[in-house]
C-alpha positions as CSV (number, residue, x, y, z in Angstrom):
1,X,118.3,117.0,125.6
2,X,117.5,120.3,124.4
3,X,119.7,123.4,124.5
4,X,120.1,126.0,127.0
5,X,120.8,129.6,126.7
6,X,122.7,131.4,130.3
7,X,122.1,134.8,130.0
8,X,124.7,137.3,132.0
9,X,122.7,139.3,134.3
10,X,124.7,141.5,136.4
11,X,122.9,144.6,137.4
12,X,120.4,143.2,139.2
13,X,121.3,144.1,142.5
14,X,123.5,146.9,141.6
15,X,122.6,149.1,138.8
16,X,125.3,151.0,137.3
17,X,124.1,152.0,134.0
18,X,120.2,152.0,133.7
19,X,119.7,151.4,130.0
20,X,122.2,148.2,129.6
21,X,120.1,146.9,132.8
22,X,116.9,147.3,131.2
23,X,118.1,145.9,128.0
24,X,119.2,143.0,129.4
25,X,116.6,142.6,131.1
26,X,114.0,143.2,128.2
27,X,116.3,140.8,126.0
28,X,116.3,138.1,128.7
29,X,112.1,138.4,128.6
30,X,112.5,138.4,124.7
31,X,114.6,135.0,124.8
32,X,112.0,133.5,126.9
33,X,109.0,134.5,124.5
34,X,110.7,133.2,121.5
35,X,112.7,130.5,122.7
36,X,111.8,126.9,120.8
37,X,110.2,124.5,122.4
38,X,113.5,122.4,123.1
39,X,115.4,125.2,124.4
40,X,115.6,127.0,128.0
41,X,116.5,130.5,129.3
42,X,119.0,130.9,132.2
43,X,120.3,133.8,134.3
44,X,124.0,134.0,135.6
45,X,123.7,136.7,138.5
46,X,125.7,138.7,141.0
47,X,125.8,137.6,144.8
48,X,122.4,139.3,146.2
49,X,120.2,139.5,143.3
50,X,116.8,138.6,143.5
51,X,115.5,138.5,140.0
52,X,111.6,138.5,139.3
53,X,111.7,137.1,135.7
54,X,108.5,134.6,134.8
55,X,109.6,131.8,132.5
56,X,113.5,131.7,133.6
57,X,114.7,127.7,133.8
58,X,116.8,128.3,136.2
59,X,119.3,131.4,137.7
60,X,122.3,130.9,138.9
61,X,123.5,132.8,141.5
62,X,127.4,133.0,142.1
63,X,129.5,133.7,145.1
64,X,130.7,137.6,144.6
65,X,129.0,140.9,144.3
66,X,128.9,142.8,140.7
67,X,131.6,144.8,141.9
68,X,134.3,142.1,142.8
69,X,132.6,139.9,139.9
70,X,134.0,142.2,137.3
71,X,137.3,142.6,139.0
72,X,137.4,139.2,139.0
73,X,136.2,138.8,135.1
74,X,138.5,141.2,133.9
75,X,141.1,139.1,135.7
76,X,140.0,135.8,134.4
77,X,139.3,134.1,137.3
78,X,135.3,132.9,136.7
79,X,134.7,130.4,139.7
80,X,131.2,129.0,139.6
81,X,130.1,130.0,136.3
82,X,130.4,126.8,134.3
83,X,130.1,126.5,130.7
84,X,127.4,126.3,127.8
85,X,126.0,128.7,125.4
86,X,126.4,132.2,127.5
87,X,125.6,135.7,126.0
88,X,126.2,138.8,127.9
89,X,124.2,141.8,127.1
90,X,127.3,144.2,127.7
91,X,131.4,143.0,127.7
92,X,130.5,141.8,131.5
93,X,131.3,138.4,130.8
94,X,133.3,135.4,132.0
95,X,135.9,135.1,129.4
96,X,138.5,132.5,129.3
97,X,139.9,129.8,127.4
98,X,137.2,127.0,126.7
99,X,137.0,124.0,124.4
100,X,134.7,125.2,121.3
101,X,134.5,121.8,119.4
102,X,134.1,119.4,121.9
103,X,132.5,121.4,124.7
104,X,130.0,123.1,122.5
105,X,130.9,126.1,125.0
106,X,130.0,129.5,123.5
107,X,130.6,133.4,124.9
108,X,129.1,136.5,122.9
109,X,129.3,139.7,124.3
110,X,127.7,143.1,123.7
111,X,129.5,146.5,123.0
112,X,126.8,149.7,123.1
113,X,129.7,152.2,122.6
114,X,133.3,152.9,122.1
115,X,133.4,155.8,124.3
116,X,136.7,153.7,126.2
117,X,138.4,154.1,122.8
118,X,137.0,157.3,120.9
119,X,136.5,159.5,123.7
120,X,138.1,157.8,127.0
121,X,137.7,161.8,128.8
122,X,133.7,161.2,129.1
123,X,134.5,158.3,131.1
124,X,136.4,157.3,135.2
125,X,140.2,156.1,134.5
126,X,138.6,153.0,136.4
127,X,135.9,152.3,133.8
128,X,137.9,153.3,130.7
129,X,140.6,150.7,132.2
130,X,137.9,148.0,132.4
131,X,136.5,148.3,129.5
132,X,139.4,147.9,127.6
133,X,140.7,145.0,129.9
134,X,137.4,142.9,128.6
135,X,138.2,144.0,125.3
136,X,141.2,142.7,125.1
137,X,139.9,139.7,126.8
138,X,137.1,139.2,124.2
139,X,139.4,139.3,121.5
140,X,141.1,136.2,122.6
141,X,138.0,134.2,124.1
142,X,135.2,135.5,122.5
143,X,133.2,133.9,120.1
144,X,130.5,136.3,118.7
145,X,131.2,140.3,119.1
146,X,127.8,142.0,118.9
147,X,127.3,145.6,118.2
148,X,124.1,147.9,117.7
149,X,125.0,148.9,113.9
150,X,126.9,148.2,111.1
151,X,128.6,151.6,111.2
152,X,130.3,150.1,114.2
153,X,131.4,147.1,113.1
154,X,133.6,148.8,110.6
155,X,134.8,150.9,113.0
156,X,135.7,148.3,115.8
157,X,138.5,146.4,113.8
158,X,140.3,150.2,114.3
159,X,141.3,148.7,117.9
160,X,139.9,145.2,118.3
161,X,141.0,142.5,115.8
162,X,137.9,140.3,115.2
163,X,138.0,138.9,112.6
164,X,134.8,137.4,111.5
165,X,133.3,137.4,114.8
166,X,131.4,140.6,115.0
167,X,127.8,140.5,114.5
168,X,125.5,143.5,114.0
169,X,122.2,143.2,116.3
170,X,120.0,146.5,116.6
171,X,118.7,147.5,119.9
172,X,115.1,147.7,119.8
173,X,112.7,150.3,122.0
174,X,112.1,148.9,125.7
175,X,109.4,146.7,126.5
176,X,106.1,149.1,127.1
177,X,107.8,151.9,124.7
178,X,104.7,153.8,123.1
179,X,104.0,157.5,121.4
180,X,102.7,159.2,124.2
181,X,99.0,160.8,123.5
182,X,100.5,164.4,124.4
183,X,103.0,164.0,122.2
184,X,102.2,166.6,119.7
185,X,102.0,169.2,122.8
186,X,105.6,167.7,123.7
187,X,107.3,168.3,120.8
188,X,105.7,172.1,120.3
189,X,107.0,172.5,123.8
190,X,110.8,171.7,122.8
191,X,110.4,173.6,119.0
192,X,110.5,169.7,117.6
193,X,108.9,169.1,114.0
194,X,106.9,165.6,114.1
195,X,109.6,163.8,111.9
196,X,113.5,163.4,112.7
197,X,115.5,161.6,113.6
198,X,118.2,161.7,116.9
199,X,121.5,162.3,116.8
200,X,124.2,162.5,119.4
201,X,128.3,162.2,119.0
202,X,131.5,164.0,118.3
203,X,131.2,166.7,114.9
204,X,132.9,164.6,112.8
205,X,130.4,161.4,113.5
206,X,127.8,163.3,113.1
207,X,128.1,164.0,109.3
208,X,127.2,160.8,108.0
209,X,124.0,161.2,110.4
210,X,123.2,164.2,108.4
211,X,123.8,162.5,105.1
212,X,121.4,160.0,105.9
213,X,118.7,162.4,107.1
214,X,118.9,164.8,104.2
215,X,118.5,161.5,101.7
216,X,115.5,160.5,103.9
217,X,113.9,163.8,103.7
218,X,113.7,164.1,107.4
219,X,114.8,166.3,110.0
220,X,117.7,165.6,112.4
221,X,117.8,166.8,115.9
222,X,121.6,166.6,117.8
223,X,121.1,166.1,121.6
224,X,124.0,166.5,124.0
225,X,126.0,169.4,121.8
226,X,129.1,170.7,123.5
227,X,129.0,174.0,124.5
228,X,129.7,176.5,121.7
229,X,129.6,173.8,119.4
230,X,126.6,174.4,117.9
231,X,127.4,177.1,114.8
232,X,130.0,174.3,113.3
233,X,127.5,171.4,113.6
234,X,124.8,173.7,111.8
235,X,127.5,174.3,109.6
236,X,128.3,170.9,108.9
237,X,124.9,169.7,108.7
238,X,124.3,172.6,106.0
239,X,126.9,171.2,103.8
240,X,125.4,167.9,104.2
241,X,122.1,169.4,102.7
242,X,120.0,170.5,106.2
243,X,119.6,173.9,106.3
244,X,119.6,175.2,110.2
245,X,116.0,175.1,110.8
246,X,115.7,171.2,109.8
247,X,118.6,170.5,112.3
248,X,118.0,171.8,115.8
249,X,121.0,171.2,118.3
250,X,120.4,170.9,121.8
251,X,123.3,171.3,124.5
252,X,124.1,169.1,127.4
């Protein structure tokens, strides 16, 4: 009997963060590609999703919407899910207690950001409180902890105790990402040069973003600035060896 993989997807019928539901979805098409010859993909969805994914063994469909799912996730109460190798592309997972050496059960979840923690004001009470709740949750029943870089994975033991369970996993560019053919006439538009690379955070993240790009040679360009932020981040990326004109900074 060969393995099977359940993948968590939860946005299917209600999107609530478009990125993580493309992700996911992209992932779930890349686990299908690659998957050996002995192994099947599966979907775990919300109550009322009606997922179009070719080459998915199976998808299985549980009793409540995304909305009272993750209520009832952050609660551990996981009716209908069952066990196996699960991995959820965000913390949107059903975490409880489960048997690791005889069960051969496995959980990994997915943290994109630690807005909750670093910056809880750019987020609803509701969703900081949630996010924090699987959290906590993941650090008891969790088995892999995946995040985008290893910058993060430093930073995560600051509030999460681990262990060795983190993993670092890039995210990759979605599935039909190309340079668009006007993109020379795009970046003139915006007063881009043709090499940089993208930057977005607090001031005091950002300097090791400008450290990086001045050793690369390349250009960095902040999005999302705060307003009348942007003489101390030109300042900061001075000192970090980018004169102004080699790191524009673009508000909100």
């Amino acid at each position: 009997m060969g393995a099977q993989l359940r993948v968590v997807l939860d946005q299917i019928a209600q999107v609530v963060d478009s990125d993580q539901a493309g992700a996911a979805r992209d992932l779930t098409a890349g686990l299908i590609a690659t998957a050996p010859t002995d192994c099947t993909v599966e979907a775990i969805v919300a109550s009322g999703s009606q997922l179009d994914l070719a080459g998915l063994a199976d998808v299985r469909s549980l009793g409540l919407a995304r909305r009272e799912l993750a209520a009832s996730w952050q609660l551990g109460f996981t009716p209908g899910v069952g066990g196996g190798l699960i991995h959820a592309p965000t913390l949107m997972a059903p975490l409880v207690k489960h048997d690791r050496v005889h069960d051969h059960d496995q959980v990994a979840v997915t943290v994109w950001d630690f807005l909750a923690w670093e910056a809880p004001q750019s987020l609803s009470k509701t969703l900081v409180a949630w996010q924090r709740g699987m959290m906590r949750r993941a650090v008891r029943h969790a088995d892999v902890v995946v995040v985008p870089s290893h910058e993060m994975a430093e930073r995560i033991g600051s509030f999460a105790k681990l262990g060795d369970r983190v993993r670092v996993i890039a995210g990759a560019q979605p599935d039909g990402f190309a340079v668009p053919a006007d993109a020379a006439t795009r970046r003139a538009a915006l007063s881009l040069p043709e090499r940089y690379v993208v930057l977005t955070g607090a001031a005091e993240r950002l300097k090791q973003g400008f450290r990086a790009a001045a050793a690369a040679d390349t250009d960095a360009v902040v999005l999302d600035a705060a307003e009348g932020a942007e003489p101390q981040l030109a300042e900061i990326a001075s000192a970090a060896g980018l004169p102004e004109r080699r790191a524009p900074i673009r508000g909100a």
